[in-house]
Structure formats: C-alpha cells, structure tokens
C-alpha positions, 0 to 999 in steps of 0.5 A: 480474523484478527481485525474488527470491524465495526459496523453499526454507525455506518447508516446501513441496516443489518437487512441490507448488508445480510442481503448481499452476502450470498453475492458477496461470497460468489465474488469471492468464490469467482475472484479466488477461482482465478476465472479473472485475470490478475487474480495469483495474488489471493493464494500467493502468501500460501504459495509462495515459492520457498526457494524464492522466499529464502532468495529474497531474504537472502538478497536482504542480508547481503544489501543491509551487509553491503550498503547504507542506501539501498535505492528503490526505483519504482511507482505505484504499486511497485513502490506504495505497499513497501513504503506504506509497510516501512513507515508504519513499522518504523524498525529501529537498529538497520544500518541501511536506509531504504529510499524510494525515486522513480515514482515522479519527474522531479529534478529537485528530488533526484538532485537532492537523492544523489547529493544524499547517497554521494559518500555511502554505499548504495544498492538499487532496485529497479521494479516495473512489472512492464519493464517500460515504466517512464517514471522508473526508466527515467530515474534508472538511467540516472543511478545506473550510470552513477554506480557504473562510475562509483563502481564499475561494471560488476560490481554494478551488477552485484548491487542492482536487483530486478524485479519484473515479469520474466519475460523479455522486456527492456529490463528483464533483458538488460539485467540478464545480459548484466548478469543482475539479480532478477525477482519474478513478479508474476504475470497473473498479479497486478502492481497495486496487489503485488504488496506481498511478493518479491515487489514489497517484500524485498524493500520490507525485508531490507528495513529489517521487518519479518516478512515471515511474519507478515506473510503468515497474517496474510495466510490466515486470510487466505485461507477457505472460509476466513471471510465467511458469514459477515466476513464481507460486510464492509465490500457490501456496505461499501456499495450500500454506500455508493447506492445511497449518493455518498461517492466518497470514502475518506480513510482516517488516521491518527498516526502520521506514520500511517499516511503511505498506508492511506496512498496505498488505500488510494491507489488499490481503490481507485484503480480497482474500483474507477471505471465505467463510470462507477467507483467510490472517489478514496481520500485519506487524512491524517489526524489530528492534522488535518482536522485543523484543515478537514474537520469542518467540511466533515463535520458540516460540509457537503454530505456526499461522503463516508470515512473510514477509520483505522485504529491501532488499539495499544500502539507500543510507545507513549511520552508522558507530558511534563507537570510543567505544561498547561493544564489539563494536559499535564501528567497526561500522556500523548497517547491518552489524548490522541485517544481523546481526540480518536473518541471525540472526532468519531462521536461528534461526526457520528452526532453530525449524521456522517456514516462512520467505520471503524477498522481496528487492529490490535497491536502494530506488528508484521503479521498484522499489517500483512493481515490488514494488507491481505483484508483491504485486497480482498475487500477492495477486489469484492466490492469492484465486482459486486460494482460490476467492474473489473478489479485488475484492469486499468485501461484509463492509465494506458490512455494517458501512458499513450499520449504523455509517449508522444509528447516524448516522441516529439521532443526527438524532432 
C-alpha cells in the first residue's frame, strides 16, 4: 500500500484496534466472497472486460475529437466520483470541458448550462443505474431535445452515450431504439462504489486522465492479502470511535480542488454506513477556508467528533511570494506555508484533545487516486459491517423517491 495512514493520535490504544482485526478480516473475506449483494465492485478493476475498456477509451477519443462540452448527466454516484477525480487532477491541454447537470432541480443552473454550451459543440452522457432516476430523467429531456434541434436525430445519437444496467429500463430502452452507445453498469455494483467502472471512467477518460493508471493502483488493492495485518485499522477504529460517543467524522483537506473528493466521502459513508440507527455522520472541510468559519468549534466546540486528515505529501506546483509582500511570508512560497498551516492545525487540535487521522498520499497522480478511491471503498464497506449494517442497501433513499413521486403524480391532476 502506497498510503499512510497514521494512526497514533486518534485516542484508540494499539490493544483495542488489534483486538478486531480477526473480525475486520472475515468482513473482508465475506464482502470479497461476493456472499453480499452489490459487492462486483471489489474484483472489477482486475476484472475489467478488455474489450470494454478499450470501448470506453475509444469512446473518449472520439468525444474529445468531436466536441467541446461533453455534458454529464447524473446524481450521486453517478456523477460524484468522476467529479471528485477530475477536480483533484485538474489535466491541462483538453480541448473538451467536462460539465455535469442532472444531480439537482435548479432552473437557474440548467439556463446558465444551455447559454454556456449554445455555439460549442456538445456530447452527453446520460448515467442512471436505474434508468428512472428523477434528477437525471428530468435534465435529460431537456438537452435531448435541445441536440435533436441543433443536430437531428443521428447525429444525436452518435453524440448520446448511456450508462445503465442492461436490461430494459426506459433508458436502456430508449438508447437502444436510438441506436445510442450504451455502457453497462453491472448489476451487482452499487452507484456510490461504481467510481471505477464505465460510470467514473468515461468522464475521467474524457478530461484526458489515464484511467489505466488509476485502475492499476486500484488493483493493487484489490488484490489477496493488500490489506492484511494492520491493513484494516482505520474501519476498526472507526467503530472505536462510534463506541466511545464521538458520532462525527470530519474529513480535512488543504486543497480546495479536493472539495468533490470530500462530497464523494460523504456519500459512500453516509449511504454505507446510516441505517438502523447507526453510522457515523461525515462532514468534510476545506482548509485553510473554512478554518475561518470551523476552527473554533473544532478546536473548542462540542467533543462529539473525530477528523480525518487527507494530505498530499509533494503536490507538483508551488508560487513563490513576492519580496515585496508583508513579512514574514515574503520569499516564502504558498506551499511552504499552507504546510505551516497543515502542522499547525493538526498540532493545536491534537493539544486540544481531538482524536486525529492522517491519511497521506505521496504524489497526486492517477494511479494513486485510483489507490486511494479503491482503500476508502473497502474500508467504508468493512467498517458498516463491523457495525452490523449492510453496505450496499439504501432503503431510506427509496422512501423518500416514493413520496417526492406522488407529489409529482399529483401536479397531472
């Protein structure tokens, strides 16, 4: 493993992590058996279909060849993981701008897209695991029909790609009577792990990241005895932490191209892990912003918390202050003091007695973000069944689907 993790401020003794991680295993044993549902996600990077792959990639080059917007419609999963991955890689020299719609009910938002697409050349992606998705259905109507009058019916087609379970849904169905491009999501993989399939893949591909690359840091993960020993840790202390009152992980960052990253965190804990009355509530911050609106509640505030720092140890670009500025920043450089600010934030939280984690990885690259993407899943997925809960289910969402679809049947009448 290619991470650190460390450990040693958290408040959880060494006795207490080695004492769960025969169970921590055999949750990993179970989950990577497949005995669960939802579950193809922790072999797929190793199994990934080579003919599928190369469709994907191929599918990539003709969308950066052919258009300047290529529109992602989606929400949650189907979205989160691509945007957390292009926006940590931040890839320079594409000619396509990857935008996403479809995760939200905001008029405003879909006006400002259509006056911003309006004289570019657009392809769209359309990506419900379900193919009923409200969010995504809705927005899809919308820019179907504005690339049916900007371009007709086939070459709509040639610029609309599907990503679905194949079976018949009204999307799969739709696409294949349009003759559209369809990518399978497969059936035994959930949206908020679905990162690492067509689902992420197709948008990182298009934003010009090697997904060869991330997928081969995934793998590595993926592969027997990657998390073995103390591989599990940070899922045990995790419920350590539940155990001892503290019900809130915060994730930290020190870059604000990591924010998307911190949604995604949210999502996969929070679905993963919030039922039966259990979970641990995820929140993520982006420092030093929003130390000027957090810090005092974390350095004084109501102990019911833990936070979760994620450090990238040699980030690739820096800018020198000027000797003109106010000591004693100048001749200093950003990065030397947003890593003052990194030690010093984590020290005077320590010192306050807040349990603390760091998470660091060593260069930002895809094959370490596919790494990174690939640990969170597994740990996430272990910690929720060392909880006693099921990973992959999300009966509340459904609930909430049910009764926002009559309000909707009601506006018919």
């Amino acid at each position: 493993m290619n991470l650190t993790i460390d450990l040693q401020h958290s408040g959880i003794s060494e006795e207490k992590l080695a004492a769960r991680r025969e169970e921590a295993q055999a949750a990993l044993k179970k989950i990577r058996s497949q005995e669960l549902d939802y579950t193809g996600w922790t072999s797929y990077p190793e199994t990934i279909d080579k003919a599928e792959l190369d469709a994907v990639k191929a599918a990539a080059d003709q969308i950066r060849k052919s258009s300047d917007y290529f529109l992602v419609l989606g929400v949650g999963g189907s979205f989160m993981g691509a945007k957390a991955v292009i926006d940590l890689l931040k890839p320079e020299g594409c000619r396509t701008e990857v935008l996403f719609a479809g995760y939200h009910f905001s008029a405003r938002y879909i006006q400002e897209l259509l006056h911003k697409i309006e004289g570019g050349d657009l392809s769209i992606c359309v990506i419900s695991k379900s193919g009923t998705t409200t969010e995504t259905l809705s927005a899809y109507g919308i820019f179907k029909e504005y690339m049916l009058e900007k371009y007709g019916a086939e070459e709509t087609a040639k610029r609309m790609y599907v990503i679905t379970e194949h079976r018949s849904n009204y999307l799969f169905d739709a696409a294949t009577a349009e003759g559209c491009t369809i990518f399978d999501l497969p059936v035994d993989i959930g949206g908020r792990y679905s990162v690492l399939t067509p689902v992420g893949l197709l948008p990182i591909a298009v934003a010009g990241i090697d997904i060869d690359e991330m997928l081969a840091g995934a793998a590595e993960l993926a592969k027997d005895g990657a998390f073995d020993g103390d591989g599990l840790d940070y899922a045990i202390l995790r419920q350590a932490m539940f155990d001892s009152g503290k019900r809130i992980e915060v994730f930290e960052f020190f870059d604000p191209y990591a924010a998307y990253f911190g949604e995604w965190l949210k999502q996969l804990f929070g679905e993963s892990e919030g039922k039966d009355g259990k979970g641990i509530f995820p929140a993520s911050l982006v420092f030093s912003r929003d130390l000027h609106s957090m810090g005092q509640f974390l350095q004084q505030g109501t102990p019911s918390f833990f936070e979760t720092f994620l450090l990238n140890e040699h980030p690739a670009e820096d800018v020198e202050i000027p000797e003109s500025a106010m000591k004693p920043f100048a001749g200093k450089t950003i990065q030397q003091i947003n890593t003052c600010a990194e030690k010093g934030v984590f020290d005077a939280h320590v010192k306050a007695g807040v349990p603390a984690i760091r998470i660091l990885i060593d260069y930002l690259n895809p094959e370490r973000v596919g790494e990174l993407i690939y640990f969170f899943e597994t740990q996430c997925a272990v910690s929720a069944t060392l909880s006693g809960v099921d990973p992959f289910n999300q009966p509340g969402v459904e609930a909430y689907k049910k009764e926002m679809r009559g309000y909707i049947s009601e506006l018919d009448k």
